[in-house]
C-alpha positions as a printed NumPy array, in Angstrom:
array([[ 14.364,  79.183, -20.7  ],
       [ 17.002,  77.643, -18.452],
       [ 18.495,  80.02 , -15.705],
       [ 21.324,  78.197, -14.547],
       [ 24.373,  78.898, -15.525],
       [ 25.206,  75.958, -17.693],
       [ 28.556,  74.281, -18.753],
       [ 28.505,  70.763, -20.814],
       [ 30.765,  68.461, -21.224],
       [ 31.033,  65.933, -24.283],
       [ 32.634,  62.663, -25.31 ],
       [ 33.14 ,  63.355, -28.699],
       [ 34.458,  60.046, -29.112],
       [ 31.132,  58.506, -27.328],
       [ 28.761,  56.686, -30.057],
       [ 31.273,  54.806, -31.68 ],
       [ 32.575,  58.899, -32.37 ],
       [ 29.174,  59.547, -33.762],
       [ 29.3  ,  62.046, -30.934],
       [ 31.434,  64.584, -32.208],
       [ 30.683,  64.474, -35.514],
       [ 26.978,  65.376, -34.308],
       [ 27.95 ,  67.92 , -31.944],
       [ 27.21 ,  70.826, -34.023],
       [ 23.833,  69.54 , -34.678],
       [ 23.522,  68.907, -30.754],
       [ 24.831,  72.043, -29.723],
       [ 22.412,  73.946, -31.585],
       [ 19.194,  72.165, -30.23 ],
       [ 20.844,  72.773, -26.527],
       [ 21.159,  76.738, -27.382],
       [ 17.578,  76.758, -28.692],
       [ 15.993,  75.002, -25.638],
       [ 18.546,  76.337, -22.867],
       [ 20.098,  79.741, -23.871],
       [ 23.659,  80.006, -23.779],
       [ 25.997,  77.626, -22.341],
       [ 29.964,  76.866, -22.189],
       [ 31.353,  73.712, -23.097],
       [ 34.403,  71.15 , -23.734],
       [ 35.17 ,  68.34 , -25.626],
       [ 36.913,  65.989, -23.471],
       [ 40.507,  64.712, -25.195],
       [ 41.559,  61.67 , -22.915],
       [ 39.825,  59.041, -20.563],
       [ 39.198,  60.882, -16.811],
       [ 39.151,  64.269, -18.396],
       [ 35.336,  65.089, -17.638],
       [ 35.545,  64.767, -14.117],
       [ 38.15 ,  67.713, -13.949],
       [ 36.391,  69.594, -16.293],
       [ 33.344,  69.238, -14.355],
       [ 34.871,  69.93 , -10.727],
       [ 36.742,  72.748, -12.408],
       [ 33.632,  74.158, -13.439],
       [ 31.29 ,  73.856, -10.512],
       [ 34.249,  75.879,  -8.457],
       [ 34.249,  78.17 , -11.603],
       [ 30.54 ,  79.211, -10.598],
       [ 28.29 ,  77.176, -12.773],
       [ 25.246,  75.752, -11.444],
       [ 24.416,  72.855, -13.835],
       [ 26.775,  70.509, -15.728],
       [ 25.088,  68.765, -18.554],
       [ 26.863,  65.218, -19.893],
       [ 26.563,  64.711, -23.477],
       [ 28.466,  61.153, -23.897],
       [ 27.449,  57.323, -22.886],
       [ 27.331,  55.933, -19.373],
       [ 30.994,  55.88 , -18.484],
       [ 31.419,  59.884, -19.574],
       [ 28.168,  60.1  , -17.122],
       [ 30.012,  57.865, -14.566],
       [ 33.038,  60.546, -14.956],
       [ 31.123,  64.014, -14.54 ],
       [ 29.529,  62.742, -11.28 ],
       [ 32.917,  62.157,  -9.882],
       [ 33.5  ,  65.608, -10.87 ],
       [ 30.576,  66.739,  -8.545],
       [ 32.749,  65.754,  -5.356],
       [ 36.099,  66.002,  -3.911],
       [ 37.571,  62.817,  -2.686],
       [ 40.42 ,  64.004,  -0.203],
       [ 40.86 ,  61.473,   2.236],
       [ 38.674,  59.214,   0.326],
       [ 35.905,  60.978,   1.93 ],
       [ 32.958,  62.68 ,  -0.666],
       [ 31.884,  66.351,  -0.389],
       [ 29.984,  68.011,  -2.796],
       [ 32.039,  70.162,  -4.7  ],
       [ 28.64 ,  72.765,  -4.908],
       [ 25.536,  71.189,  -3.24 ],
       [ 23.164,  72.969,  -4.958],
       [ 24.698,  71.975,  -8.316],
       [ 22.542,  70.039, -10.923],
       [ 23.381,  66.939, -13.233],
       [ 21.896,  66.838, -16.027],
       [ 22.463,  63.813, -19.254],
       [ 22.153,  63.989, -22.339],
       [ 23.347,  60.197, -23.748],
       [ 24.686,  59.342, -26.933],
       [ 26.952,  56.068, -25.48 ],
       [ 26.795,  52.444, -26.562],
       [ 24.379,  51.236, -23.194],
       [ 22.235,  54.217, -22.141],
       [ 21.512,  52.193, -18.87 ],
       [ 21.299,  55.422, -16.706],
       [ 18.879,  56.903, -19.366],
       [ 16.919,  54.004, -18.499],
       [ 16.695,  54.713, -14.738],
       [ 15.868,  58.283, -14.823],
       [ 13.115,  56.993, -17.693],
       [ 14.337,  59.309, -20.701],
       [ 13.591,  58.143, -23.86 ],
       [ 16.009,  57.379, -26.466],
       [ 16.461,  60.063, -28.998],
       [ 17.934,  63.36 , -27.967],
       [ 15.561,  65.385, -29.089],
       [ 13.156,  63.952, -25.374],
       [ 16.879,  64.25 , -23.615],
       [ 16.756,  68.405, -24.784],
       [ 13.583,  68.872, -23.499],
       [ 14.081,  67.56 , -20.06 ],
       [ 16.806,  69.975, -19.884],
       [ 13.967,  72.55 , -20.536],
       [ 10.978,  71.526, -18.756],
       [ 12.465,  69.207, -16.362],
       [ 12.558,  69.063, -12.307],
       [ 15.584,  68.461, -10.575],
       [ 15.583,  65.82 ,  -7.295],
       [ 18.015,  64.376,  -5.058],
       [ 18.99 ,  61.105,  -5.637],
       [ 21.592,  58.356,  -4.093],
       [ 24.987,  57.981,  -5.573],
       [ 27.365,  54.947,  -4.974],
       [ 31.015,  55.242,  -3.58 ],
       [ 33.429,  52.312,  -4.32 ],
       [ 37.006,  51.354,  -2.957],
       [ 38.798,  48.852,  -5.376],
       [ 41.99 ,  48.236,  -6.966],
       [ 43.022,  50.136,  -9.902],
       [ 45.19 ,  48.721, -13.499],
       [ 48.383,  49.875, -11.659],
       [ 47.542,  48.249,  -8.105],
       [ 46.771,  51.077,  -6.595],
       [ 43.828,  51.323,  -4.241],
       [ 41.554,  54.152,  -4.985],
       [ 38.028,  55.61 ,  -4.201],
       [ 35.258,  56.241,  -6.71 ],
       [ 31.749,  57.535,  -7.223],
       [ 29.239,  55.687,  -9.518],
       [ 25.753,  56.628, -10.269],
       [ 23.868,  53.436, -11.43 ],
       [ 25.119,  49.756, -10.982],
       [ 28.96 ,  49.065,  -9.721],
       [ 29.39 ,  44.809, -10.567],
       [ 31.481,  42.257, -10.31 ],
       [ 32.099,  38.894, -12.034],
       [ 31.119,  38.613, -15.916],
       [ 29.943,  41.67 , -15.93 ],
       [ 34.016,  43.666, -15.798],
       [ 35.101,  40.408, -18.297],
       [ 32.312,  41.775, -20.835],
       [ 33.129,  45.418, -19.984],
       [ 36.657,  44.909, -21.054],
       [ 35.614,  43.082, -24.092],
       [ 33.716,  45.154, -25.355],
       [ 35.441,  48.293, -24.468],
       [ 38.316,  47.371, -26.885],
       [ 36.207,  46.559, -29.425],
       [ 34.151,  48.239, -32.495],
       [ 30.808,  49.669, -30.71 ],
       [ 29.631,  50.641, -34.452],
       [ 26.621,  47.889, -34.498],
       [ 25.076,  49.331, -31.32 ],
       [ 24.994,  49.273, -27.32 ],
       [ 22.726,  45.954, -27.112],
       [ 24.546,  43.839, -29.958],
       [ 27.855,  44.923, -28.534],
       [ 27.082,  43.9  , -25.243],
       [ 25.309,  40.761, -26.129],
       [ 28.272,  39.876, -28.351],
       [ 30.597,  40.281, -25.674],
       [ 28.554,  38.891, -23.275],
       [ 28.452,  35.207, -25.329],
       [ 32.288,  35.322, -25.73 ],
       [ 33.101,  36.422, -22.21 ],
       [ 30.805,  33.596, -21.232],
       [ 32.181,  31.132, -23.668],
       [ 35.874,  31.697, -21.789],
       [ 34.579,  32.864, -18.355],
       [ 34.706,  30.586, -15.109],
       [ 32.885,  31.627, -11.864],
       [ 34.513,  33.197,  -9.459],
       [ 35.022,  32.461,  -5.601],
       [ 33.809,  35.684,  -3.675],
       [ 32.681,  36.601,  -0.031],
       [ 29.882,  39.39 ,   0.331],
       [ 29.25 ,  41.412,   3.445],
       [ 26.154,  43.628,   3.406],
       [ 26.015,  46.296,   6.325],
       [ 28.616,  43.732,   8.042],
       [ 27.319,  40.621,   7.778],
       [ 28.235,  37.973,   6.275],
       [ 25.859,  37.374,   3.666],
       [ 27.213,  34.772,   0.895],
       [ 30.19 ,  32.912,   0.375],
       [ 30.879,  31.07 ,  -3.05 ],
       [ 31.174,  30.395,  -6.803],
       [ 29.528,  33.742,  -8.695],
       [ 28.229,  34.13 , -12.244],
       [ 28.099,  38.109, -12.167],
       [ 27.143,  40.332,  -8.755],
       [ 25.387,  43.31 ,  -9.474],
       [ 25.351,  46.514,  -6.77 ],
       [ 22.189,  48.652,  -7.978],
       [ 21.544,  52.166,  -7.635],
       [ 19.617,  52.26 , -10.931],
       [ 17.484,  49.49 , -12.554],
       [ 19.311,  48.712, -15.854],
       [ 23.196,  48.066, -16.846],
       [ 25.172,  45.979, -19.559],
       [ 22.596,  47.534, -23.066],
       [ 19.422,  46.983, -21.509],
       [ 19.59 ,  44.492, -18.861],
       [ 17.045,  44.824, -16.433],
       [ 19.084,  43.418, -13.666],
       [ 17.723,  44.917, -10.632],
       [ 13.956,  45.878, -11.4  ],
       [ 12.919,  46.955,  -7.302],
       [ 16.03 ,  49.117,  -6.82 ],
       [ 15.31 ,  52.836,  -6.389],
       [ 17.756,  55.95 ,  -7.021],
       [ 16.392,  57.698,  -3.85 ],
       [ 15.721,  54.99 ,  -1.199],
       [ 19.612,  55.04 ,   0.665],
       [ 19.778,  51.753,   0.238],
       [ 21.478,  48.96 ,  -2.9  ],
       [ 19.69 ,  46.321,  -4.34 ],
       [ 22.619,  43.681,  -3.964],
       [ 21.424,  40.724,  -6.869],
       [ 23.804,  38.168,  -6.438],
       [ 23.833,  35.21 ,  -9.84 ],
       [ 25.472,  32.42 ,  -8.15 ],
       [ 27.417,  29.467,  -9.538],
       [ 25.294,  29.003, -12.892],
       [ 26.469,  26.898, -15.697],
       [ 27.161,  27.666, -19.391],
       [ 23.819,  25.594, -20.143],
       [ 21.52 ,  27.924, -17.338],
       [ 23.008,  30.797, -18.984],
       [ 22.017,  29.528, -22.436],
       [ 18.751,  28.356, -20.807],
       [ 18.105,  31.944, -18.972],
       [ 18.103,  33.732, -22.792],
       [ 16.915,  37.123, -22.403],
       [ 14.761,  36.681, -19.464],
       [ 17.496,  39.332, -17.635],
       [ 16.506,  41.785, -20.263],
       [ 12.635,  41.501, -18.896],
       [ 13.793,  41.369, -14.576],
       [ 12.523,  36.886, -14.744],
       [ 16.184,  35.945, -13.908],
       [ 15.176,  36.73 , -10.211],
       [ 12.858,  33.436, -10.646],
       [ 16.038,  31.236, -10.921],
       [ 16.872,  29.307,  -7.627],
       [ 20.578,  30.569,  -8.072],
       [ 19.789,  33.919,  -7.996],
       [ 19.364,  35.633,  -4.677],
       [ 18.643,  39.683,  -4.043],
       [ 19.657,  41.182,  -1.112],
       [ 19.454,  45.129,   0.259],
       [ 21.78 ,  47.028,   2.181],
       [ 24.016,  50.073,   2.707],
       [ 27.296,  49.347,   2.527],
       [ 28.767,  45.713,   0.581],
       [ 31.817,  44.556,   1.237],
       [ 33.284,  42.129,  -1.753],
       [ 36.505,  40.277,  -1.629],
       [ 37.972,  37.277,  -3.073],
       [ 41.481,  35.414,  -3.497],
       [ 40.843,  35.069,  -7.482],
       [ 41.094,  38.047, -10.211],
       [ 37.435,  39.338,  -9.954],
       [ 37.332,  42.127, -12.386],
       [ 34.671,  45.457, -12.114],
       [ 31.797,  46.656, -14.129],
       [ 31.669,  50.326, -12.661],
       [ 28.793,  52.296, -14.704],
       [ 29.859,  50.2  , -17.933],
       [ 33.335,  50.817, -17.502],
       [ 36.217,  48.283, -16.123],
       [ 38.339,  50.633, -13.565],
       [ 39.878,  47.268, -12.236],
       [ 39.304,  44.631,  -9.596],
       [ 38.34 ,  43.501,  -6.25 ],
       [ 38.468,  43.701,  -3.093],
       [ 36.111,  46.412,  -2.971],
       [ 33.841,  48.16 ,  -0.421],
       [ 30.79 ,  49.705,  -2.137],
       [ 29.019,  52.647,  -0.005],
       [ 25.758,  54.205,  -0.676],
       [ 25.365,  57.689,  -0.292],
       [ 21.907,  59.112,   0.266],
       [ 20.525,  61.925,  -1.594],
       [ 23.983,  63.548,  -2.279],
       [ 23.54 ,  64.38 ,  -5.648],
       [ 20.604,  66.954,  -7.868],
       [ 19.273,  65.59 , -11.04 ],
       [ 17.462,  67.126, -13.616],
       [ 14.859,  64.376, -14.442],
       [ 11.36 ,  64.253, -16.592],
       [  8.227,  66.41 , -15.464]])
């Protein structure tokens, strides 16, 4: 039995709403393997991070996410204060823990927790909790605003915010990978590469036309794509993959080999490591940020080292 003192926070509307309507269900399950817990259903876009900040001051040791990647994305934010644009942990010894029900699962993927909920539960159970690396970003918001976020897993730029805003106004009933694969081929279809310089750890490491750019804590991001298969969630450092000018036709040509990490074989992609990336460019370049588009370049993207606990498999 758990002794933390445990508050969770859920998208209900996570799952294509599935989410809430299975909450009762998923409550129950979390009660049987955990004890007792508090916990909120979030109402509005943002609200989990203040739940979760309000709750680590409140005295609760582990915040468990029930939603998809972006309500993940938004409870880690919670686990800092930005003041200053400067992260401190809110409660170091706090622990994360995720239980996903979202359209991509991508950060499931990373931590290697299998699909169904029922494995999700029993990490929260019999689980161990490590420190792992968590991203800080700088970009431009919708309302031109400059701001400072955390992410968890993979913060990109290029196709990858184009699909991300695609499919975010979209039905997500048919599933993560057919939604994303769907609004992959259309963003594609109307999508033209952008102009962008990248710094890594200042210096200048690429200048020119780019497909997507990907800046990996995790392993996996848009439904299952296995974009940056060496990057580690504990090594202080990003796996930068940059897909460079490639054509409609190399996309087409490419099919799923991003899904199984062969894309690094293509001459036009080229993978990098570093610590801090610095990303700018004089077109609209819009942001993939944990599968969610917060806006757009310039951006500096910062890793920090074991900052956050997880609770991850045995």
């Amino acid at each position: 039995m758990n002794t933390f003192k445990t508050f969770v926070v859920v998208n209900p509307n996570s799952a294509n709403r599935r989410t809430g309507r299975e909450w009762p269900q998923i409550s129950r399950a979390i009660r049987e393997a955990i004890g007792d817990f508090e916990a909120l259903l979030t109402r509005a876009p943002g609200e989990a991070t203040r739940i979760t900040r309000e709750a680590l001051k409140s005295g609760f040791q582990m915040v468990v996410s029930v939603g998809g990647d972006g309500t993940h994305n938004e409870v880690v934010n919670g686990f800092f204060n930005l003041e200053g644009g400067k992260p401190t942990p809110v409660s170091p010894e706090a622990v994360l823990a995720v239980v996903t029900k979202g359209t991509g699962g991508d950060f499931r993927k990373a931590l290697k927790i299998e699909k169904d909920i029922e494995p999700a539960i029993r990490v929260l159970q019999e689980g161990k909790d490590r420190l792992i690396d968590a991203g800080m970003l700088t970009l431009v918001n919708h309302r031109e605003e400059k701001v400072t976020r955390l992410f968890i897993n993979i913060a990109s730029f290029g196709i990858g915010g184009e699909v991300d805003d695609r499919v975010n106004r979209q039905t997500k009933v048919l599933g993560g990978k057919i939604s994303f694969l769907r609004g992959a081929v259309v963003a594609t279809l109307l999508y033209k590469n952008k102009h962008v310089k990248i710094s890594i750890d200042g210096e200048k490491k690429w200048e020119g036309r780019v497909y997507n750019a990907a800046v990996a804590n995790g392993q996996y991001f848009g439904g299952g794509m296995w974009v940056a298969p060496g990057s580690k969630l504990d090594d202080g450092l990003f796996d930068i993959v940059v897909m460079g000018d490639m054509s409609f036709g190399e996309i087409l040509a490419g099919g799923t080999k991003i899904y199984q990490g062969k894309h690094l074989e293509h001459p036009k992609v080229q993978v990098f490591r570093g610590r801090v990336v610095e990303a700018v460019s004089e077109e609209k370049v819009l942001l993939d940020v944990d599968g969610e588009q917060p806006g757009r370049l310039p951006s500096v993207f910062t890793i920090l080292p074991k900052s956050i606990r997880i609770r991850m498999p045995a």
